[in-house]
N, C-alpha and C positions, 0 to 999 in steps of 0.2 A: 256453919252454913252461911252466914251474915256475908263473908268474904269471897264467896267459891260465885263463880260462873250459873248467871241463872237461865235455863230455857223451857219456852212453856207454848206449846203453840208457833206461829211465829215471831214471838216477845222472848229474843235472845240478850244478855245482858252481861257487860264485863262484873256484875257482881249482884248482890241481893239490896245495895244500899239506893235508894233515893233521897236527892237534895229534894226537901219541899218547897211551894212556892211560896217566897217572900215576900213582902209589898218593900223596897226600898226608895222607889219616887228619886230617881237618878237622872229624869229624863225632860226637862224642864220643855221641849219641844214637842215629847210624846213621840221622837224619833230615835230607836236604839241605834249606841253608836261605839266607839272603838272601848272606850273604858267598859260599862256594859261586858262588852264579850271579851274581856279580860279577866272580870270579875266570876263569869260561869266556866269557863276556860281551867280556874286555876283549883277549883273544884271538880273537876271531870276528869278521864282517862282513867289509867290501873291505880293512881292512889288519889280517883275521886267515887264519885257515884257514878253506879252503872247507867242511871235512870238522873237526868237531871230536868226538873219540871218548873218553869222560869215565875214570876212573879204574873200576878193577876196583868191582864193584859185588858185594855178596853176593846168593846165590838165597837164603838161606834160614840160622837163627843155627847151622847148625854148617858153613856153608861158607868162614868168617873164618878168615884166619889171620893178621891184623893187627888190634890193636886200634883201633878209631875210625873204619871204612869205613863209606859210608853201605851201604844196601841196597836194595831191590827187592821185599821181600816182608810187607809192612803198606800198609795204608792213608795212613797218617802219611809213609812214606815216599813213597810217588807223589805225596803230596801236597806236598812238599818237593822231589821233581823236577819237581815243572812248573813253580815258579820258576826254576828253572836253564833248561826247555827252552826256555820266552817268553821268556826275556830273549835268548837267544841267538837263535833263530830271528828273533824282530824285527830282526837285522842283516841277516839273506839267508843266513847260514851254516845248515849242517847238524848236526844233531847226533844219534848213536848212544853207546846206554853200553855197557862193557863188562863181560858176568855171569859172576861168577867163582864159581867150586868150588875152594877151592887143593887140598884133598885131605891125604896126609899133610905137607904144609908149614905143619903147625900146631900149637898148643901145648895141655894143657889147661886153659890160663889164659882162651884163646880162644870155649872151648866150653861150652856152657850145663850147667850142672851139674856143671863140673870132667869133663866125661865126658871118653875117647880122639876124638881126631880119625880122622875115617874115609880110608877110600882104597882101593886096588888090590885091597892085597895087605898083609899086617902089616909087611911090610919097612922099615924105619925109614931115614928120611934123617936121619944120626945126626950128618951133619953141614952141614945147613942150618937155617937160622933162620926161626924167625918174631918177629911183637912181640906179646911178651903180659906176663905180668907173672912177674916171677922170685923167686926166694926171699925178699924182701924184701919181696917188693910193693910194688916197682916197676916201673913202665914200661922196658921193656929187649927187646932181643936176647936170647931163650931159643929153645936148642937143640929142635925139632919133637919131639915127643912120637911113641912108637911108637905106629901107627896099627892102627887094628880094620880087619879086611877088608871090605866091605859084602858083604851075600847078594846073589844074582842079582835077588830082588824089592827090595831096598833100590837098587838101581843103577835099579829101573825108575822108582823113587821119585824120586831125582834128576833124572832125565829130563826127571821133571813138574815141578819144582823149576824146571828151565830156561826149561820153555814157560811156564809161571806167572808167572816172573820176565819174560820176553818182553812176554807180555801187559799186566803192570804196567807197561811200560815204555811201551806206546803209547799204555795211561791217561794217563799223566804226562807225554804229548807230543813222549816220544822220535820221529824218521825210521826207528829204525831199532835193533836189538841185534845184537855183537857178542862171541861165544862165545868164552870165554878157552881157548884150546883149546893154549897155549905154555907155555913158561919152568917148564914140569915140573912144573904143578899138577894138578891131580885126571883130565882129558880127557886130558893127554899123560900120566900114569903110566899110564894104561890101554893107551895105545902100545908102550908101553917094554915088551920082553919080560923085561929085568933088575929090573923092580919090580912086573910083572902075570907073577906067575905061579899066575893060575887056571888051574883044568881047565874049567869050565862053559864055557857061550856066548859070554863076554865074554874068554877067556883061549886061551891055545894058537898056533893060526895066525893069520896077518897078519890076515884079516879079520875074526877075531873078536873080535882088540884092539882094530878100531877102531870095532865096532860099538856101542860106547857114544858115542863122538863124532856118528856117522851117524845114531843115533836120540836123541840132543839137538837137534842138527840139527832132525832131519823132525819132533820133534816142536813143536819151535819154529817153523818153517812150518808147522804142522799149527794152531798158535795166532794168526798175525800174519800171512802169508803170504813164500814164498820172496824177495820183493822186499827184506824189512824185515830181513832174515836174513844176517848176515856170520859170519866165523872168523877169530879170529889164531891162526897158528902157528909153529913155530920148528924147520924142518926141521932136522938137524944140530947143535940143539942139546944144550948138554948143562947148564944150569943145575939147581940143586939136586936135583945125584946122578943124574943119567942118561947112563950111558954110551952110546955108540956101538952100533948092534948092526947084526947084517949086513942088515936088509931095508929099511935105513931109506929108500933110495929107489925101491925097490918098495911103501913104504908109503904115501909120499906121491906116486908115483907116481898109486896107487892111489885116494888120499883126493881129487887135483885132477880125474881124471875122473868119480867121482862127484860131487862140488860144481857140479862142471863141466854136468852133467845136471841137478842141482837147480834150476840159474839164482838163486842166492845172492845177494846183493845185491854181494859182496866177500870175495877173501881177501886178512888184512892178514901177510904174511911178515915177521919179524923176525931179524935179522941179528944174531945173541949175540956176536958181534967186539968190539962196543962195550961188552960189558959182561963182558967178559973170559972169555970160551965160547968155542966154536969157530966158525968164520968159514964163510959158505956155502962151499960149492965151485965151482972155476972152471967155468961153463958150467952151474950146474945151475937159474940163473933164465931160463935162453933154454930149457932140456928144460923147467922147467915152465911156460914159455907156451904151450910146445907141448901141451901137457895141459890146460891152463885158458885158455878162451877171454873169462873175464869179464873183471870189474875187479880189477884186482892192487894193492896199497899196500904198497912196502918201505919197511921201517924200522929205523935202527940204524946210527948213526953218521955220519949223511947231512948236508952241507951242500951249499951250492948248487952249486959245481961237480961235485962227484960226482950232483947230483939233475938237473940236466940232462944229466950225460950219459947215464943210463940211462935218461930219458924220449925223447933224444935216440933211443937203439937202439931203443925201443920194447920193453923188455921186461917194464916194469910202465906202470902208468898214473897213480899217485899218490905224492908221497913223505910220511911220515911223520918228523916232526922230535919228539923227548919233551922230554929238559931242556933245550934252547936256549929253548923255551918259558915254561919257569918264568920266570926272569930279565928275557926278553923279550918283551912282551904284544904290544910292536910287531914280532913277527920277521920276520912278510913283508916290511914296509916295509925293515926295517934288511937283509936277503940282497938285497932286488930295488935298492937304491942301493949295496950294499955298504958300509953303516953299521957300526961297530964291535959286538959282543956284547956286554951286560953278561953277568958270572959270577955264577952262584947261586952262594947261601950254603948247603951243604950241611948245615948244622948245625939249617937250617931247612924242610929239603925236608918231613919227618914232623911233625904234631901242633901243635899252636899253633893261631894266630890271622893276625890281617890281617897280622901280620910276616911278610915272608917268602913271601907268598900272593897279595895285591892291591893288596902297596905298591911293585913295583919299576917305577922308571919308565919313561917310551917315553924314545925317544934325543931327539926334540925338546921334551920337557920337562925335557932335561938339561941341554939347550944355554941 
């Protein structure tokens, strides 16, 4: 199933496989550019992923919380993703990016004027990282800076940030955008009752945590239409400082039947096991099928035997592969013969050049 032609609605696909999105920080200007779209390019077409879904993208300069990401919100930059989107689309593959807010997972090295990074709630993740630059001035791993709270009108502002960022994205040639809506960044601190603790509209009970996610959303269909509009999220996660709280599957209970209503183009569930978080729960991606009738993509530590047998159950419809992919440009070819994997060089996943980026070979220019 993993290899065969996928269609579902109008979410047609040269296969069942998704590249996931990657942070690589290739783009020292924030403007994508020839390299870039050689790097997605050589991963895409019949022996890439049908669905290729780009690296967190910024709305706008204080939604960084890595130094070097491209962005979405200039002129210059749309015009530096339609290189990336032609080159890929000319294979048959799809491609959506992903618009990221990290929120307070950010440094003031990050942020235009040395200012506080925004968020929730002031509540500091005092011990997650971003990349920004550290006492030296250098490029490093520094500890996230205490965050300012944003006003109820500042929150509506990002909103527009999203849909803006949406819209530039179909400029630029995107299928489609992808709401980073996981892994603890600015849309799931507004989840989390242990890092949103407003009183306004956006804070308090379950539905008004997540009424910032729900009107990024609409208002992002509200720019590009519901078709071109996805979410990743990370049920049960807990990555940088999010505990556990009691309503978490009444939350997302909550969140897949509304999505569910919107007719979303996709939600992408990410499975934080692999990156050392907590692991979904047994039984709770067959409850959220039962809640979400669209298209579903899990991701998180998946190779082929475990991707077919969940397409096998039928409980999602696509699988998502992240770093097998760096290494391997060729990976569908190499899972559907059962090819060996090369291993990334970790030392090169962040910042550089063509090392490490668009030099690792396919398995048949090995041999």
């Amino acid at each position: 199933m993993l290899f065969e032609k996928f269609s579902k609605g109008n979410f047609e696909l040269l296969n069942r496989v998704v590249m996931a999105p990657m942070t690589r920080a290739r783009n020292p200007n924030g403007i994508p550019n020839e390299m870039n779209a050689e790097y997605y390019a050589q991963r895409s077409g019949k022996e890439g992923a049908g669905l290729i879904i780009t690296e967190g993208t910024a709305i706008s300069p204080t939604a960084m919380g890595v130094l070097h990401i491209p962005g979405l919100y200039t002129s210059e930059q749309v015009a530096g993703w339609k290189l990336v989107t032609s080159k890929v689309q000319r294979t048959g593959s799809k491609i959506f990016t992903q618009l990221w807010h990290v929120g307070r997972i950010s440094h003031v090295t990050n942020q235009p004027g040395s200012q506080q990074p925004v968020g929730a709630s002031e509540i500091q993740a005092s011990n997650s990282f971003a990349w920004g630059y550290d006492e030296n001035g250098k490029e490093n791993f520094v500890i996230s800076s205490k965050p300012r709270r944003l006003s109820a009108l500042e929150v509506k502002d990002v909103v527009q940030d999203f849909a803006i960022a949406a819209a530039n994205a179909i400029k630029a040639g995107f299928d489609g955008v992808e709401l980073h809506g996981a892994n603890g960044y600015l849309i799931e601190q507004f989840l989390n009752p242990f890092v949103n603790d407003r009183t306004d509209e956006y804070g308090g009970n379950m539905k008004n945590r997540a009424r910032f996610l729900l009107e990024a959303v609409d208002a992002s269909i509200a720019a590009i239409g519901a078709s071109k509009v996805a979410i990743r999220l990370t049920p049960y996660g807990g990555l940088h400082e999010l505990p556990h709280y009691e309503e978490i599957e009444a939350t997302y209970q909550y969140l897949a039947t509304e999505l569910a209503q919107r007719k979303i183009a996709y939600i992408h569930i990410m499975d934080q096991k692999s990156r050392g978080s907590y692991a979904l729960p047994e039984g709770f991606l067959k409850r959220f099928r039962g809640w979400y009738d669209g298209v579903l993509i899990l991701a998180g530590g998946m190779d082929k035997a475990k991707a077919e047998a969940i397409l096998r159950e039928g409980l999602v419809d696509l699988i998502g592969f992240g770093e097998p992919f760096i290494a391997n440009p060729d990976l569908v070819p190499r899972l559907k013969n059962d090819w060996p994997l090369s291993a990334p060089d970790r030392s090169l996943h962040y910042g550089g050049a063509a090392h490490g980026y668009t030099d690792y070979a396919t398995y048949k220019s090995d041999k």
